[in-house]
TORKOL-4160 file (C-alpha; in steps of 0.2 Angstrom, whole numbers, padded with zeros to 4 digits, m for minus):
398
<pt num="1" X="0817" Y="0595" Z="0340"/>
<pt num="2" X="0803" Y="0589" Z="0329"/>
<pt num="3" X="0786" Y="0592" Z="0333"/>
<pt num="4" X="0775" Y="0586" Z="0316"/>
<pt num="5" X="0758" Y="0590" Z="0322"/>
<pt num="6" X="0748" Y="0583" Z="0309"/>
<pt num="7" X="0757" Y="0566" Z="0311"/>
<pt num="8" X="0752" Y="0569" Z="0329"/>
<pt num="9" X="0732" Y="0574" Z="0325"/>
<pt num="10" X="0731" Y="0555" Z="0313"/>
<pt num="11" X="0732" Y="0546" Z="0331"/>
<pt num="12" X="0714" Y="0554" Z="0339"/>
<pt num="13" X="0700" Y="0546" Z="0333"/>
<pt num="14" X="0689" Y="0563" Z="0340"/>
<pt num="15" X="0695" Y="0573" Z="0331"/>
<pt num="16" X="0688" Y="0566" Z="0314"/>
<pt num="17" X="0671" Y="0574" Z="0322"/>
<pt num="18" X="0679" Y="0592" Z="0315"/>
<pt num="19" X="0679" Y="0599" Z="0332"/>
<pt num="20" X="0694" Y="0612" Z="0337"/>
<pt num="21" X="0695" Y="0609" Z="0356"/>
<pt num="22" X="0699" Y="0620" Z="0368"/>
<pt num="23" X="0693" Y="0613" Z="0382"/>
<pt num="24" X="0709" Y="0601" Z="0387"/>
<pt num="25" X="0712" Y="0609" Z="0403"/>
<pt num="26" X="0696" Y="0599" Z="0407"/>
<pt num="27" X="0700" Y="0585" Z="0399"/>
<pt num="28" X="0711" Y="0580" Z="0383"/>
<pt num="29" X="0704" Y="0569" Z="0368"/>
<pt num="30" X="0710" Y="0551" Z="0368"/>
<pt num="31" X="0726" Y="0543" Z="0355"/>
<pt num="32" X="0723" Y="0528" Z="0347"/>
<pt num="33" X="0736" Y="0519" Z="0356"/>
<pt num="34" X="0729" Y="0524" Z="0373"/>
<pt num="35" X="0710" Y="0515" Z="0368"/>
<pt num="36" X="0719" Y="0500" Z="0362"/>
<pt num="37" X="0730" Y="0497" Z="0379"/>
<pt num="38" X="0712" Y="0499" Z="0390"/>
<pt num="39" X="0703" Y="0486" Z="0379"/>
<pt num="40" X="0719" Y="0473" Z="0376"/>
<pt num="41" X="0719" Y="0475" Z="0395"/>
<pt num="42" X="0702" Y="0469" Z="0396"/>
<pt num="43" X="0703" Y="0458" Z="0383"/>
<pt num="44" X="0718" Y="0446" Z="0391"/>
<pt num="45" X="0716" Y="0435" Z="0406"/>
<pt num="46" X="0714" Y="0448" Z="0424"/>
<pt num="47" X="0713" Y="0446" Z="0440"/>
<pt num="48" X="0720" Y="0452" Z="0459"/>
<pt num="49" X="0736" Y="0454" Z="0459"/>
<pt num="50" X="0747" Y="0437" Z="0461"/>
<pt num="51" X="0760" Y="0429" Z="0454"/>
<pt num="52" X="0753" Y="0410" Z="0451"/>
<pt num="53" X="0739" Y="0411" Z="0438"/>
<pt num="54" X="0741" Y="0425" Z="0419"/>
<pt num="55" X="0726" Y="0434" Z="0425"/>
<pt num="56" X="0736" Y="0438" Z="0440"/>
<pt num="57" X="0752" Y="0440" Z="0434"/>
<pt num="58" X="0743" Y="0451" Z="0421"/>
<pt num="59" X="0738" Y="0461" Z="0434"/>
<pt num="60" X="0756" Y="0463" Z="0444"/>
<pt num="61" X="0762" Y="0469" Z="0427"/>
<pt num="62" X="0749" Y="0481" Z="0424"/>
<pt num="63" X="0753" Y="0491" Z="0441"/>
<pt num="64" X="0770" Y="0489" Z="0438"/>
<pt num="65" X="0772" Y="0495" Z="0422"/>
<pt num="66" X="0759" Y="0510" Z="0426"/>
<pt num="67" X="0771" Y="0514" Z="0443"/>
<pt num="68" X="0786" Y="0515" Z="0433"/>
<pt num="69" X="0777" Y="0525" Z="0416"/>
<pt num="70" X="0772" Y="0538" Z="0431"/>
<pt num="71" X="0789" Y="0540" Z="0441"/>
<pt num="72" X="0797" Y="0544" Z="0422"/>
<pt num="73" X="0786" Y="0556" Z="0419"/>
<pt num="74" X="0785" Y="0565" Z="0439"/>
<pt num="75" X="0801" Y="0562" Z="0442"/>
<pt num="76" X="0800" Y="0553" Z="0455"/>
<pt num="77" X="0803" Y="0535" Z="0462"/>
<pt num="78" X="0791" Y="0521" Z="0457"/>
<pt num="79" X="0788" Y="0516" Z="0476"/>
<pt num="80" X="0780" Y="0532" Z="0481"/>
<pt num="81" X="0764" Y="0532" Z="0466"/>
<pt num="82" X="0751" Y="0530" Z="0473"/>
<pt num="83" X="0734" Y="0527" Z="0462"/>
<pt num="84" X="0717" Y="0533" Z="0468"/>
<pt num="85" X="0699" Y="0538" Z="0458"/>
<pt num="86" X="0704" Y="0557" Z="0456"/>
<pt num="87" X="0713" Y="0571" Z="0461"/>
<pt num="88" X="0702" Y="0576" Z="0471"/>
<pt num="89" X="0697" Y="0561" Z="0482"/>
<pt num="90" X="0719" Y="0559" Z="0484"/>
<pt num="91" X="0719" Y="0577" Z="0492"/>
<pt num="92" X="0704" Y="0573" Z="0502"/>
<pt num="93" X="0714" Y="0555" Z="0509"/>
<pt num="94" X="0731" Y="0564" Z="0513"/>
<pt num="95" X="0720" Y="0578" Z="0520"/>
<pt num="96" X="0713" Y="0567" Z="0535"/>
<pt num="97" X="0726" Y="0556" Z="0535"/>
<pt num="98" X="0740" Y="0573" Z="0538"/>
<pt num="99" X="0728" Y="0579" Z="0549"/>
<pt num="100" X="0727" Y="0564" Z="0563"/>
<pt num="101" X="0745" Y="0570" Z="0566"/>
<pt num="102" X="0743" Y="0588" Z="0569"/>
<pt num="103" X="0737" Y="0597" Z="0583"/>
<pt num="104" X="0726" Y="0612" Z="0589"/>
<pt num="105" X="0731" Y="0628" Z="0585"/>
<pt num="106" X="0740" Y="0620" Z="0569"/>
<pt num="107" X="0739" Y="0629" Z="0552"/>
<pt num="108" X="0740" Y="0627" Z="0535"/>
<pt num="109" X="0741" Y="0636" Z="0520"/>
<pt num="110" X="0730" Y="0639" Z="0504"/>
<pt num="111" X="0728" Y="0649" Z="0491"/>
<pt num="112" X="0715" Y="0660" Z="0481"/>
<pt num="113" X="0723" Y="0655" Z="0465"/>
<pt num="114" X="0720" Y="0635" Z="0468"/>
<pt num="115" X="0708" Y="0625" Z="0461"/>
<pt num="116" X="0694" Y="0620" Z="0473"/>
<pt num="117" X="0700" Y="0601" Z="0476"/>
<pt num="118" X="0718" Y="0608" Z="0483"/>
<pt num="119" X="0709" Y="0620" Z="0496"/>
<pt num="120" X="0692" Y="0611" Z="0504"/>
<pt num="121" X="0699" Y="0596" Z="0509"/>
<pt num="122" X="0711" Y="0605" Z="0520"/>
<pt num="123" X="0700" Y="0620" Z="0525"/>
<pt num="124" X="0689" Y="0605" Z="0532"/>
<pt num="125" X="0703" Y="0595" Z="0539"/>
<pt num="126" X="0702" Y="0604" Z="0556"/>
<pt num="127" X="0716" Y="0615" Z="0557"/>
<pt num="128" X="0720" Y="0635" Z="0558"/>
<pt num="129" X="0717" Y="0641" Z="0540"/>
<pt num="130" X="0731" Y="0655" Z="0532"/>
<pt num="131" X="0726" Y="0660" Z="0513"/>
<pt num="132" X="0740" Y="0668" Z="0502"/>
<pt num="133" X="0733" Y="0679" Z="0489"/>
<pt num="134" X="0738" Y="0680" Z="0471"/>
<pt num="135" X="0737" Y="0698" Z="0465"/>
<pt num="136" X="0721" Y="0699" Z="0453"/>
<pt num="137" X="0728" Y="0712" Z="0442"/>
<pt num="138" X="0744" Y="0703" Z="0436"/>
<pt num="139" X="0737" Y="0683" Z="0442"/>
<pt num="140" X="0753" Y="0682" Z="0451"/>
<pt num="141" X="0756" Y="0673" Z="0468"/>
<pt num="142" X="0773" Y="0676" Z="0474"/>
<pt num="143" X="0784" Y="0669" Z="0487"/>
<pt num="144" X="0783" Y="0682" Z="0498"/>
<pt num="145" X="0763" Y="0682" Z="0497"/>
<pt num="146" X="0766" Y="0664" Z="0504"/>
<pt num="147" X="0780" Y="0672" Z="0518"/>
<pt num="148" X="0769" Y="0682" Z="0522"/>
<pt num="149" X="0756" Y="0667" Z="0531"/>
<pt num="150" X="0768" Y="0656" Z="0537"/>
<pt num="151" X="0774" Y="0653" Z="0555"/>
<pt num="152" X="0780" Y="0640" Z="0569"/>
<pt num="153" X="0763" Y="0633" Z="0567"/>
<pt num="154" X="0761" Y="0629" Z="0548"/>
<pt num="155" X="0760" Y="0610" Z="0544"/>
<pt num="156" X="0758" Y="0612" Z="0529"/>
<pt num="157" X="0756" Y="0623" Z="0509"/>
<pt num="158" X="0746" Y="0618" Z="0498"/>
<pt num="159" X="0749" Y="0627" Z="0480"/>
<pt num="160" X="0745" Y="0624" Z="0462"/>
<pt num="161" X="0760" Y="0622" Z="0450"/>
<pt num="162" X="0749" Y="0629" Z="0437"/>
<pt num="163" X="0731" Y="0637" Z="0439"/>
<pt num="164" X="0718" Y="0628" Z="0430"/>
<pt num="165" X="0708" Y="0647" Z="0425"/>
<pt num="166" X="0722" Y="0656" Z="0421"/>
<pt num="167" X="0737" Y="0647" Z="0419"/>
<pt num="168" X="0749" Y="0656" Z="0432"/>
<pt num="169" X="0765" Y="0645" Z="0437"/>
<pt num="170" X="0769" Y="0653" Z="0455"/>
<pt num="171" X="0788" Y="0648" Z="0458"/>
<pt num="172" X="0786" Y="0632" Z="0469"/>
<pt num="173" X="0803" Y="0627" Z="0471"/>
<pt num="174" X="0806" Y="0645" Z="0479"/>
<pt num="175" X="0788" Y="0641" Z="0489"/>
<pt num="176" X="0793" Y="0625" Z="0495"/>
<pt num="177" X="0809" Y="0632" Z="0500"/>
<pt num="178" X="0802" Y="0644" Z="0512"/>
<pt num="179" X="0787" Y="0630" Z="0516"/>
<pt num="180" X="0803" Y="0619" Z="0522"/>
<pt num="181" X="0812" Y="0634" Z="0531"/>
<pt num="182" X="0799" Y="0632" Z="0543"/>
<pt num="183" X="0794" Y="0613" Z="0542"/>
<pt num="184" X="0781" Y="0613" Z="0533"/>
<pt num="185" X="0776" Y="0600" Z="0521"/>
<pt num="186" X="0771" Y="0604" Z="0502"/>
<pt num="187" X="0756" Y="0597" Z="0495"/>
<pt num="188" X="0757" Y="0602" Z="0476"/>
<pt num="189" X="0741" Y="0601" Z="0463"/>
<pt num="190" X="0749" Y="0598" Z="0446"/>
<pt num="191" X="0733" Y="0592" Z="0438"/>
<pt num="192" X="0735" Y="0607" Z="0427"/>
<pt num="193" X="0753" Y="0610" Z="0428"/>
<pt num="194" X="0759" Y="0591" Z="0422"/>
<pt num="195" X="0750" Y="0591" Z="0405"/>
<pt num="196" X="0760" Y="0605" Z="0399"/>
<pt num="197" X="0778" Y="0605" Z="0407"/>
<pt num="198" X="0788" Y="0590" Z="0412"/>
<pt num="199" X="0791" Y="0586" Z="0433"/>
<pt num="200" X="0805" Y="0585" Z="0442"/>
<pt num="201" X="0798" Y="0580" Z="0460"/>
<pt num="202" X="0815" Y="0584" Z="0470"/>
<pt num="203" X="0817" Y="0600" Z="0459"/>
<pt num="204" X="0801" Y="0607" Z="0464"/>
<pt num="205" X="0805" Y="0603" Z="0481"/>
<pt num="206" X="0787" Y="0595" Z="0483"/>
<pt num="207" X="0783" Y="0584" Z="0496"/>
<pt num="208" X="0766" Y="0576" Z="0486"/>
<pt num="209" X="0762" Y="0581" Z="0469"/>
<pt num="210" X="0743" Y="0577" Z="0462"/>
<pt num="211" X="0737" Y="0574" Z="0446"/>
<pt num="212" X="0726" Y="0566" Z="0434"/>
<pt num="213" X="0733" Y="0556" Z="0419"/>
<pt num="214" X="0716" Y="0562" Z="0407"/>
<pt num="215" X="0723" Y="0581" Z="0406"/>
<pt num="216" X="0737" Y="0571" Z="0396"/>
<pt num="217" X="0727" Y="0559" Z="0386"/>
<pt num="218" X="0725" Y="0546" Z="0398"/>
<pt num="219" X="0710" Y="0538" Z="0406"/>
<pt num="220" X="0702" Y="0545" Z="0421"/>
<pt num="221" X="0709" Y="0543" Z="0437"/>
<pt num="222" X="0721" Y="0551" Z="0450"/>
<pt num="223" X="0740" Y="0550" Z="0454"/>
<pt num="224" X="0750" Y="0555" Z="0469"/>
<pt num="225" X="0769" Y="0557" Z="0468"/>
<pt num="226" X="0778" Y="0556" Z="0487"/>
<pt num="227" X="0795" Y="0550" Z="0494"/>
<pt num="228" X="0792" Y="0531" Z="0499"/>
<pt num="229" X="0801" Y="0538" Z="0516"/>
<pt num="230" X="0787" Y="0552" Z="0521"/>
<pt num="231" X="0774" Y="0537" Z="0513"/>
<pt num="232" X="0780" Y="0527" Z="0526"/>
<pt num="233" X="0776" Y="0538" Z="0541"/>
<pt num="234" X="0758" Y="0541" Z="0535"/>
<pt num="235" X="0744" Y="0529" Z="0545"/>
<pt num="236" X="0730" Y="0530" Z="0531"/>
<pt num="237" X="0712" Y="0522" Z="0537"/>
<pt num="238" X="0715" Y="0506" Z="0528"/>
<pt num="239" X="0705" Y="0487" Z="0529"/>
<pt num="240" X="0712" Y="0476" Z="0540"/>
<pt num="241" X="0718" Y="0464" Z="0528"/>
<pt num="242" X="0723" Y="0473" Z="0514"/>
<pt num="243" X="0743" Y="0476" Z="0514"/>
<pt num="244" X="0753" Y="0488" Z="0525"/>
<pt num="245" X="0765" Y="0489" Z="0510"/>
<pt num="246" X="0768" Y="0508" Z="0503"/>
<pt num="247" X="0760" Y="0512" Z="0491"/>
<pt num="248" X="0748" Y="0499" Z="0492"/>
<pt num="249" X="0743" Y="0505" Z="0509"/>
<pt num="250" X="0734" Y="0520" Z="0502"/>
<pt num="251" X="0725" Y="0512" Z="0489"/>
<pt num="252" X="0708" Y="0507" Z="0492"/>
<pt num="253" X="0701" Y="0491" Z="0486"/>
<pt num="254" X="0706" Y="0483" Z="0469"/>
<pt num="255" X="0713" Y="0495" Z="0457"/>
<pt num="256" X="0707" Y="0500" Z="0438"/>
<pt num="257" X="0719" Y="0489" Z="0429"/>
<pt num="258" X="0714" Y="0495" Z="0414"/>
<pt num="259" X="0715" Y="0511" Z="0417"/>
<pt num="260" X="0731" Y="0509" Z="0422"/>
<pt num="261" X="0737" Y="0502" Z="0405"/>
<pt num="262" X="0731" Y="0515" Z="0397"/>
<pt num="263" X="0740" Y="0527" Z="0408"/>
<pt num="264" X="0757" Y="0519" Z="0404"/>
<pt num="265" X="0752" Y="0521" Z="0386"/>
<pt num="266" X="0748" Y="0539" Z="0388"/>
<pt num="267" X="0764" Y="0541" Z="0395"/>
<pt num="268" X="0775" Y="0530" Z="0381"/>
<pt num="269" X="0765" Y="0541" Z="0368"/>
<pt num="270" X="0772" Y="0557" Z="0375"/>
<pt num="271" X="0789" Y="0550" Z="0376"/>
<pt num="272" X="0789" Y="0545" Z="0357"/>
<pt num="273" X="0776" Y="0556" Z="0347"/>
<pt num="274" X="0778" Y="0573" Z="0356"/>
<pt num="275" X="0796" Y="0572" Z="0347"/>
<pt num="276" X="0799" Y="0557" Z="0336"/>
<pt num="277" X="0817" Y="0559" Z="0336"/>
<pt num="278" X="0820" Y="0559" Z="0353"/>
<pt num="279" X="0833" Y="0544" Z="0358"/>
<pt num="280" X="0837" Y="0538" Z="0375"/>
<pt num="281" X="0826" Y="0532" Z="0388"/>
<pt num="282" X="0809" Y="0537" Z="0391"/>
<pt num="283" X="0812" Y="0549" Z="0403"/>
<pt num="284" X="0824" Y="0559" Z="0392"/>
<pt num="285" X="0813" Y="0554" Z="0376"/>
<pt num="286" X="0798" Y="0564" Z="0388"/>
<pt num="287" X="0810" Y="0578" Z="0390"/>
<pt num="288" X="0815" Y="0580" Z="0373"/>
<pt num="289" X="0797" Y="0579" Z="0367"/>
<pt num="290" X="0789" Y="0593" Z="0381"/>
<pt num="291" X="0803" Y="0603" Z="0375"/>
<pt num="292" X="0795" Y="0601" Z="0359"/>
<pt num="293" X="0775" Y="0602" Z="0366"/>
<pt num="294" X="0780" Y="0618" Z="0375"/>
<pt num="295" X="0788" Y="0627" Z="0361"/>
<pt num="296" X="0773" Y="0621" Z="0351"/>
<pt num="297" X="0759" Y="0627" Z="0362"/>
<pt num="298" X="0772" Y="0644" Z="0365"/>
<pt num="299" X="0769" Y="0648" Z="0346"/>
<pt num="300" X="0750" Y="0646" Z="0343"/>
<pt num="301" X="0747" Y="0655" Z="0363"/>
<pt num="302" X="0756" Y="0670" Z="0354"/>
<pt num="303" X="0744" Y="0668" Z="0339"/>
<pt num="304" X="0730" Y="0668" Z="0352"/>
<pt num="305" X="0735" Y="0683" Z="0361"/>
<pt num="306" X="0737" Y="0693" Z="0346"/>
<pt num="307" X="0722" Y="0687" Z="0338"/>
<pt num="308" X="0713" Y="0692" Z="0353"/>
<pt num="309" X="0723" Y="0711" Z="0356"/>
<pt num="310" X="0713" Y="0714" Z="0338"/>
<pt num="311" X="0696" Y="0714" Z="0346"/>
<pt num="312" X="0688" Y="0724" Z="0355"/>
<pt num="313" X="0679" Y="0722" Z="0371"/>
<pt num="314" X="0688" Y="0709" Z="0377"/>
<pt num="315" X="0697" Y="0708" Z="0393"/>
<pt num="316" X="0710" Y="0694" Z="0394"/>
<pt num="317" X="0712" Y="0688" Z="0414"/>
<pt num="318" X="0727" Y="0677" Z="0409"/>
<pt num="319" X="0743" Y="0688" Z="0413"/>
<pt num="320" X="0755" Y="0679" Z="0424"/>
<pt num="321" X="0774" Y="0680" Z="0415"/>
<pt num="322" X="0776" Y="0661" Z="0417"/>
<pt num="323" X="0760" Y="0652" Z="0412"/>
<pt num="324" X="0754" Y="0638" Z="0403"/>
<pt num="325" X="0742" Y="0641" Z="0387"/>
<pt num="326" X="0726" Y="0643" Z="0396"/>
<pt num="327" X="0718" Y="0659" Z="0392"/>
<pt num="328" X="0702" Y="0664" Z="0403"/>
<pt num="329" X="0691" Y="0679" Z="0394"/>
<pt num="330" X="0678" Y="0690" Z="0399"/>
<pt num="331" X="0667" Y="0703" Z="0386"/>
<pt num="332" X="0662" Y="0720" Z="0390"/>
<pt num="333" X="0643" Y="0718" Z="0382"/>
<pt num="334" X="0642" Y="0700" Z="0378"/>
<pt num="335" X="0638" Y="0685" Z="0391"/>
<pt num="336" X="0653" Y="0671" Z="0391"/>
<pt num="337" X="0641" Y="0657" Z="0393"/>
<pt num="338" X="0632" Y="0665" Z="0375"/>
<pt num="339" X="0650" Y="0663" Z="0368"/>
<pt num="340" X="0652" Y="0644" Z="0372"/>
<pt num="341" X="0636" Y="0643" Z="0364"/>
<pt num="342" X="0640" Y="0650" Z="0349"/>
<pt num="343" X="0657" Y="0646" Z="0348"/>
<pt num="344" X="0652" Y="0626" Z="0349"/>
<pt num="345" X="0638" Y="0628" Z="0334"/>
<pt num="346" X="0654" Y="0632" Z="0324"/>
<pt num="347" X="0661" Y="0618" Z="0330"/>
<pt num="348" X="0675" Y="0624" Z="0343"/>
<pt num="349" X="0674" Y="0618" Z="0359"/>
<pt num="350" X="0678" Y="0635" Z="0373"/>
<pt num="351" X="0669" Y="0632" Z="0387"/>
<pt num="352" X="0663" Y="0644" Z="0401"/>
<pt num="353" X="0663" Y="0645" Z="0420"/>
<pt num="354" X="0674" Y="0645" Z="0434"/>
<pt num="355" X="0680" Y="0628" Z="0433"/>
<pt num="356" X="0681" Y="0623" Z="0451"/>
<pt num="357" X="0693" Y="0636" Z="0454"/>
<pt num="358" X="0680" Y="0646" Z="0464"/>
<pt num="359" X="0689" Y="0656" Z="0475"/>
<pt num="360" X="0701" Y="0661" Z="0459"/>
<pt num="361" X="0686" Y="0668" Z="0450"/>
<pt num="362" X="0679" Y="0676" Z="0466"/>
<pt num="363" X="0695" Y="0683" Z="0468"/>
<pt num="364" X="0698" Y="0692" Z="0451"/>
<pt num="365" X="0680" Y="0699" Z="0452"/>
<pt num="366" X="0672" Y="0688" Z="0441"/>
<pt num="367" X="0661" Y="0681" Z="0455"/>
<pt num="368" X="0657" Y="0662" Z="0452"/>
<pt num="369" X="0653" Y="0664" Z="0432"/>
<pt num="370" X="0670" Y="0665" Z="0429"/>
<pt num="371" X="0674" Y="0668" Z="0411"/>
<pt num="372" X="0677" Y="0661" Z="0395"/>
<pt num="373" X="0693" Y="0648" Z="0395"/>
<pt num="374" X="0702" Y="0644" Z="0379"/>
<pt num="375" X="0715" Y="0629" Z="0385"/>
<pt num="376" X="0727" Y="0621" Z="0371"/>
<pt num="377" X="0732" Y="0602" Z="0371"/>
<pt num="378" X="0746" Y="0595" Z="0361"/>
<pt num="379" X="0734" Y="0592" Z="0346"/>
<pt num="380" X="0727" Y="0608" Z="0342"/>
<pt num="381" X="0735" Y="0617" Z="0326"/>
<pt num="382" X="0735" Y="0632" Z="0321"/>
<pt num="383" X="0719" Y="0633" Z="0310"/>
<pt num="384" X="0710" Y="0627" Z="0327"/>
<pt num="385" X="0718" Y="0644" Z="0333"/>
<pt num="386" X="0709" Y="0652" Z="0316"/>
<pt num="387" X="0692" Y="0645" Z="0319"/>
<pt num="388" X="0692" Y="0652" Z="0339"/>
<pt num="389" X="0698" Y="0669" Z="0334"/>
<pt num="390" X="0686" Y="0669" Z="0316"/>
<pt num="391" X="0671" Y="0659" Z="0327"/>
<pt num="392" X="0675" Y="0675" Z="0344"/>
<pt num="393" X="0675" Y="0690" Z="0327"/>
<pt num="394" X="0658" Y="0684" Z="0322"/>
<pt num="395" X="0650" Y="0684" Z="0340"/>
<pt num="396" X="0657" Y="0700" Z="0346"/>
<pt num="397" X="0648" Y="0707" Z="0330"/>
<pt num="398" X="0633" Y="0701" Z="0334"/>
């Protein structure tokens, strides 16, 4: 396992500004390779979708190849990504699409821990609402705190895989097992969850899984993960000509093609430069090489958290056993939004707030200011690490 970070740095043109980002659970700096796939996408012949003239065919292989560059790294079976603008407008299609075939007095689960996107869209889809609570004092959310709202009724849990304030991973393939046990479906936001550990659809038992190819150096826009099987039993609004054909059914209008290219190139970057020995094809390459990212990101997290022990004043919200390298902080006699402030004149980009993730901050008693969150991405180093912990010294001093 090889994980060579300055080789890994040299591919971001970004980060010749001198900034030490922390902000990657918002979004991640772009690789060189990933620029050049969106522009050579624009650059060649495009057009709809067809098989008779290059733009066309250009096209077709542009969605194919971003399909099959998504089901590698999910998991999960080409025929069942689905493409849309964000996350966010995703959950919000499968949210009134799912609800059309539910009834009154059915319920669905949420939870406090989710980030916003994974809990309106079904509060406003018209059913009974059930909210599992994580426990604020340890950021866990167990199984049995999701036990505890389920019944006959639920039609569904949505959960995070990874909570983008804190970090916590609840256990989803136990949640999805008790989900199941009373046949419900899972919906599961991995926006947060997918930039930092590898998926395996059938073993987290999720029935969708959401995320956003920008958390992991790709363009922005959103991916869905399903079974083409539960795909085909969903009756989305759709035009009347466009295609029946799953996935296609669900996405709307023409597709971002080069976006698309530059997602299969985020994705073949993972699979060769997280660990440039990796051999195989890309889906083991991706698991040898998030091997490598996670064991990576474990070793500056642990320089963080020791860093920020040594000062005073500081309470860290971040406390979950299994979570990613998201750190959200709070000062006793100093204002988080002054510390993004000061932080980002030195160069080192922290920011502030509650990230969408409102019910989260609510619930850990931050109200909706939230907190200071520090998030790694696979290109920070260890003397990013240095300049947050120097950069957070000088500004509790002041």
């Amino acid at each position: 396992m090889t994980y060579d970070i300055a080789a890994l740095r040299s591919h971001f043109p970004a980060l010749a500004a001198g900034t030490a980002h922390f902000d990657g659970p918002g979004g991640t700096q772009t690789p060189e390779p990933v620029i050049r796939a969106i522009a050579d996408a624009l650059a060649q012949p495009l057009s709809n979708r067809g098989r008779i003239t290059l733009g066309e065919r250009n096209a077709e292989r542009i969605v194919t190849g971003a399909r099959r560059a998504m089901a590698d790294l999910l998991g999960a079976d080409p025929a069942g990504i689905v493409f849309g603008r964000s996350a966010t407008q995703l959950t919000y299609d499968f949210a009134r699409t799912l609800a059309r075939t539910w009834s009154p007095g059915d319920e669905v689960v949420v939870t406090r821990l989710d980030h916003d996107a994974n809990i309106r869209p079904w509060v406003q889809s018209g059913a009974t609402v059930r909210w599992a609570e994580f426990d604020p004092g340890t950021g866990e959310l167990t199984v049995d705190a999701i036990r505890s709202v389920l019944s006959g009724c639920t039609r569904l849990v949505a959960v995070t895989a990874a909570s983008n304030l804190i970090g916590t991973r609840p256990d989803i393939p136990a949640i999805a097992e008790a989900a199941h046990e009373v046949g419900a479906l899972v919906y599961v936001d991995g926006v947060h969850h997918a930039a930092h550990s590898l998926v395996d659809l059938e073993e987290l038992g999720a029935d969708f899984f959401v995320c956003s190819p920008y958390k992991f150096l790709g363009p922005h826009h959103g991916v869905l993960a399903a079974r083409p099987e539960l795909l085909e039993t969903l009756r989305p609004d759709k035009l009347l000509p466009s295609t029946d054909t799953v996935p296609e059914r669900f996405e709307l209008g023409t597709l971002p093609y080069e976006f698309l290219a530059g997602t299969a190139a985020a994705v073949d970057f993972l699979a060769e430069r997280l660990d440039p020995d990796a051999t195989g094809g890309r889906r083991e390459r991706l698991t040898a090489g998030f091997a490598a990212l996670e064991a990576h990101e474990r070793l500056l997290r642990t320089r963080i958290d020791e860093g920020l022990a040594a000062l005073d004043g500081v309470t860290v919200h971040s406390r979950a056993a299994d979570r990613t390298p998201t750190v959200l902080l709070t000062f006793e006699t100093h204002d988080t939004a002054d510390a993004y402030g000061f932080l980002a004149e030195r160069g080192v980009q922290a920011p502030a707030g509650s990230f969408y993730a409102i019910e989260a901050s609510r619930h850990l008693g931050l109200g909706d200011t939230g907190g200071l969150r520090v998030g790694l991405a696979p290109y920070n180093d260890a003397e990013d690490v240095d300049r947050l912990l120097t950069g957070l010294t000088d500004f509790l001093k002041r």
